[in-house]
C-alpha positions as CSV (number, residue, x, y, z in Angstrom):
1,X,-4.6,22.3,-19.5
2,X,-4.6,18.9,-21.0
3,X,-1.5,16.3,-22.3
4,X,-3.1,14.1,-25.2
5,X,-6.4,15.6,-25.0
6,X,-6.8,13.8,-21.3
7,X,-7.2,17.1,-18.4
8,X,-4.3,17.7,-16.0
9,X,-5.9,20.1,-13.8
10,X,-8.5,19.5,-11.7
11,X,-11.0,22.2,-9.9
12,X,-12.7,21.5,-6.4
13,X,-16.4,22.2,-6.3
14,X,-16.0,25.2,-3.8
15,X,-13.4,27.2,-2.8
16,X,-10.0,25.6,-3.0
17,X,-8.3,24.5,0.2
18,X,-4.6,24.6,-1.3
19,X,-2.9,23.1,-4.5
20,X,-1.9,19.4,-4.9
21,X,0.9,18.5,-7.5
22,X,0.7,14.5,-9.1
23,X,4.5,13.2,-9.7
24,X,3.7,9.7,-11.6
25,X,5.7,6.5,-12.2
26,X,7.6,6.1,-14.5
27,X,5.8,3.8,-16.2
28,X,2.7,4.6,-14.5
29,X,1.1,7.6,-15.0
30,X,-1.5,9.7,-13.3
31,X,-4.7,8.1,-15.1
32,X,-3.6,4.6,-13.4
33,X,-5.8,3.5,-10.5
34,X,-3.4,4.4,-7.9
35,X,-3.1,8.1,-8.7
36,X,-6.3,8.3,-10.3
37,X,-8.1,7.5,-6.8
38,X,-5.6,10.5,-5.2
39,X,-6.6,12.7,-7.4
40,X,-10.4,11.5,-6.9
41,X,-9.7,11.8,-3.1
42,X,-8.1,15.4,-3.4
43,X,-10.7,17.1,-4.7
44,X,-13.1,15.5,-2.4
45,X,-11.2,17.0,0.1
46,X,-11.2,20.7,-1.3
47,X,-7.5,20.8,-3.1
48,X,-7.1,21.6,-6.8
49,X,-4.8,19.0,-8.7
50,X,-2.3,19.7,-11.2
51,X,-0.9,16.4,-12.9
52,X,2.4,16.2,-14.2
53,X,2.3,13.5,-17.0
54,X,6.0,13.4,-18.5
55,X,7.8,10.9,-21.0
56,X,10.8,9.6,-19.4
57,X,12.4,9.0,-22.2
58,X,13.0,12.7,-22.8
59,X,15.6,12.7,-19.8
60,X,18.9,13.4,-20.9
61,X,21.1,10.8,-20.5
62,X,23.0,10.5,-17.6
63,X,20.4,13.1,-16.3
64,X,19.9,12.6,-12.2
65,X,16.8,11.3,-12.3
66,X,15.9,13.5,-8.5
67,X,16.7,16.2,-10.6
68,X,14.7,15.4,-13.5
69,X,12.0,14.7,-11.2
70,X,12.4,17.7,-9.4
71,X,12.7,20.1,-12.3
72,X,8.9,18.9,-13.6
73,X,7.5,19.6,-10.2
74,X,9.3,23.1,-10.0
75,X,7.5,23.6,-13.8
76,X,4.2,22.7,-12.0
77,X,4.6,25.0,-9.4
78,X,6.4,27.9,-11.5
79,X,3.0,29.8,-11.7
80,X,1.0,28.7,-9.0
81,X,0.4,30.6,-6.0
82,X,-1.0,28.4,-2.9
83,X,-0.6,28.6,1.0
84,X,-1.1,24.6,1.4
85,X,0.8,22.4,-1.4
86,X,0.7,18.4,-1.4
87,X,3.1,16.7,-3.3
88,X,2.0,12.9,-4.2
89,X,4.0,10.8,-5.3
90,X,4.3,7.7,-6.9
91,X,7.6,5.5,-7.5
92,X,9.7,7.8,-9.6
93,X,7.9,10.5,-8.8
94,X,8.5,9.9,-5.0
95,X,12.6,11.4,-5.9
96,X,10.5,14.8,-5.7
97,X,11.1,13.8,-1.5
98,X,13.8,16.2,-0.9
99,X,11.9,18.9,-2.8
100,X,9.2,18.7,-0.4
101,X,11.2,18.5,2.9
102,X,13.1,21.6,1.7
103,X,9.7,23.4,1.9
104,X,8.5,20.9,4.7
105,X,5.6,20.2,2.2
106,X,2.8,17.5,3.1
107,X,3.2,14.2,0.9
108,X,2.0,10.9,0.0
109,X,4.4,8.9,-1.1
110,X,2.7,5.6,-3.0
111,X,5.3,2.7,-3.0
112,X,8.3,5.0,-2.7
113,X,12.0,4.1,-3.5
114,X,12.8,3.0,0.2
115,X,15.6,1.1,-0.8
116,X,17.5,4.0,-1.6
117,X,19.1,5.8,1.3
118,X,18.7,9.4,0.5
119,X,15.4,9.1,-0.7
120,X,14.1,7.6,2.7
121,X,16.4,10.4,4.4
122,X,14.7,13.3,2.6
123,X,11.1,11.9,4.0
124,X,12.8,11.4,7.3
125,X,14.2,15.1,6.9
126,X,10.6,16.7,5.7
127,X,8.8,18.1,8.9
128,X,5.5,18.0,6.6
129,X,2.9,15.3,7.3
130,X,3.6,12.1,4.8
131,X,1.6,9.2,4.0
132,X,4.2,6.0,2.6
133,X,2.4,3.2,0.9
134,X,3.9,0.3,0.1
135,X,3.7,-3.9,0.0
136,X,5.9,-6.4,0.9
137,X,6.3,-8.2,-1.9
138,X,7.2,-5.0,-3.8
139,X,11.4,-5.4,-3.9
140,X,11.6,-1.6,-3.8
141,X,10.1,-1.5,-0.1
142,X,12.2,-1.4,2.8
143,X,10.2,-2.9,5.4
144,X,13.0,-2.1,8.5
145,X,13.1,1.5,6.9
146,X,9.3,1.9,6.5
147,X,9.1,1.2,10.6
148,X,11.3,3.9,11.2
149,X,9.5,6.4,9.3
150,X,6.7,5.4,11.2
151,X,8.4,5.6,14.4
152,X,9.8,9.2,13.3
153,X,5.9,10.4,12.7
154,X,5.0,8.9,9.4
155,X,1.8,7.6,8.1
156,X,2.7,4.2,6.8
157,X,0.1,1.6,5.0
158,X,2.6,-1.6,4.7
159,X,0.1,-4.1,2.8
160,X,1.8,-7.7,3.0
161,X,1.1,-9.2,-0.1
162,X,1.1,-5.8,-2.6
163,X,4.0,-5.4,-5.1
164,X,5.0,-2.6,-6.6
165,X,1.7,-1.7,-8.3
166,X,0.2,-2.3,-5.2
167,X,-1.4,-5.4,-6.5
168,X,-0.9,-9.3,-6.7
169,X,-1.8,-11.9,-9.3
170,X,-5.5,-12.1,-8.6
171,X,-7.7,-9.3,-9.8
172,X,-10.0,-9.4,-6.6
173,X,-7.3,-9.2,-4.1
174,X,-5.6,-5.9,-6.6
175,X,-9.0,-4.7,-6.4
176,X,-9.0,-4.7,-2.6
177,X,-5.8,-3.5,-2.4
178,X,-6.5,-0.7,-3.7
179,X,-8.9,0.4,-2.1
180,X,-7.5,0.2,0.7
181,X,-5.1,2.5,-0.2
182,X,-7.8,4.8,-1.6
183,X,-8.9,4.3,2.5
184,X,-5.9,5.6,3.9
185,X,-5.8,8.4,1.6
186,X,-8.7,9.5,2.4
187,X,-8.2,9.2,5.9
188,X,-4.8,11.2,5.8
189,X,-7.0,14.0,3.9
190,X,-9.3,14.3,6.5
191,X,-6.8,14.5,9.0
192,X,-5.1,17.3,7.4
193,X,-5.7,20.9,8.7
């Protein structure tokens, strides 16, 4: 499969381990570093990836945008048939939250919406394991809320000086950043069963 000629599906090297589903930004989509390094770290780890790469400006308007986000990952799923399914997601992508607790589905959740209230209870609601990522100088982190996620059995990377891009102004420091996200991605991997 490919969306502009770029691939959206991507094979492990062996057997696959389970299915992972890419829910971008949206204005950031799956090629950015960010995603691009979960992807990277996915197949590493044995999962096939399947990219969603949407144009937001296709959502009808007044369209719920959970609801818009929800309906692409249903499409994604729609003919897939896998025993372990990851859902990463990333921004607006992260509204595919209470999909993935209604199916207790693992997730990785980069710089989700935390400041909205029913996103942050749909993570709390999912019995899946669930990596949140997120910075502190990002206005669409909830610092208080991230702490209870983690209290509640979360994964959480809180990186003080990230925004929402999970970078800053200087290149190096982005740079680092990001890989220390890449990091805990990997590390969340390993630790899944």
């Amino acid at each position: 499969m490919t969306f502009g000629g770029l691939p959206t599906r991507w094979e492990p090297a062996g057997e696959s381990r389970g299915l992972a589903v890419i829910a971008p930004g949206r204005a950031y989509p799956p090629s950015a570093p960010l995603l691009e390094f979960a992807r990277q770290a996915l197949v590493q780890h044995g999962f096939t990836v399947q990219q969603i790469w949407w144009d937001t400006t296709d959502r009808a308007e007044g369209e719920d945008p959970e609801h818009w986000v929800r309906r692409h990952v249903e499409e994604a799923l729609a003919h897939e048939d896998a025993d372990q399914v990851v859902i990463v997601g990333k921004s607006l992508g992260t509204r595919a939250a209470s999909y993935a607790a209604e199916r207790a589905l693992d997730a990785i959740w980069l710089t989700p919406l935390l400041v909205e209230p029913a996103l942050a209870e749909a993570i709390a609601a999912n019995a899946g394991r669930q990596l949140l990522v997120g910075g502190l100088a990002d206005e669409l982190w909830d610092a208080t809320v991230a702490r209870e996620l983690a209290d509640a059995g979360c994964d959480v990377l809180e990186v003080a000086d990230a925004d929402h891009g999970m970078g800053t102004a200087d290149a190096v420091r982005s740079a680092e950043i990001h890989v220390e996200v890449a990091r805990a991605v990997d590390s969340f991997l390993a630790g899944m069963p």
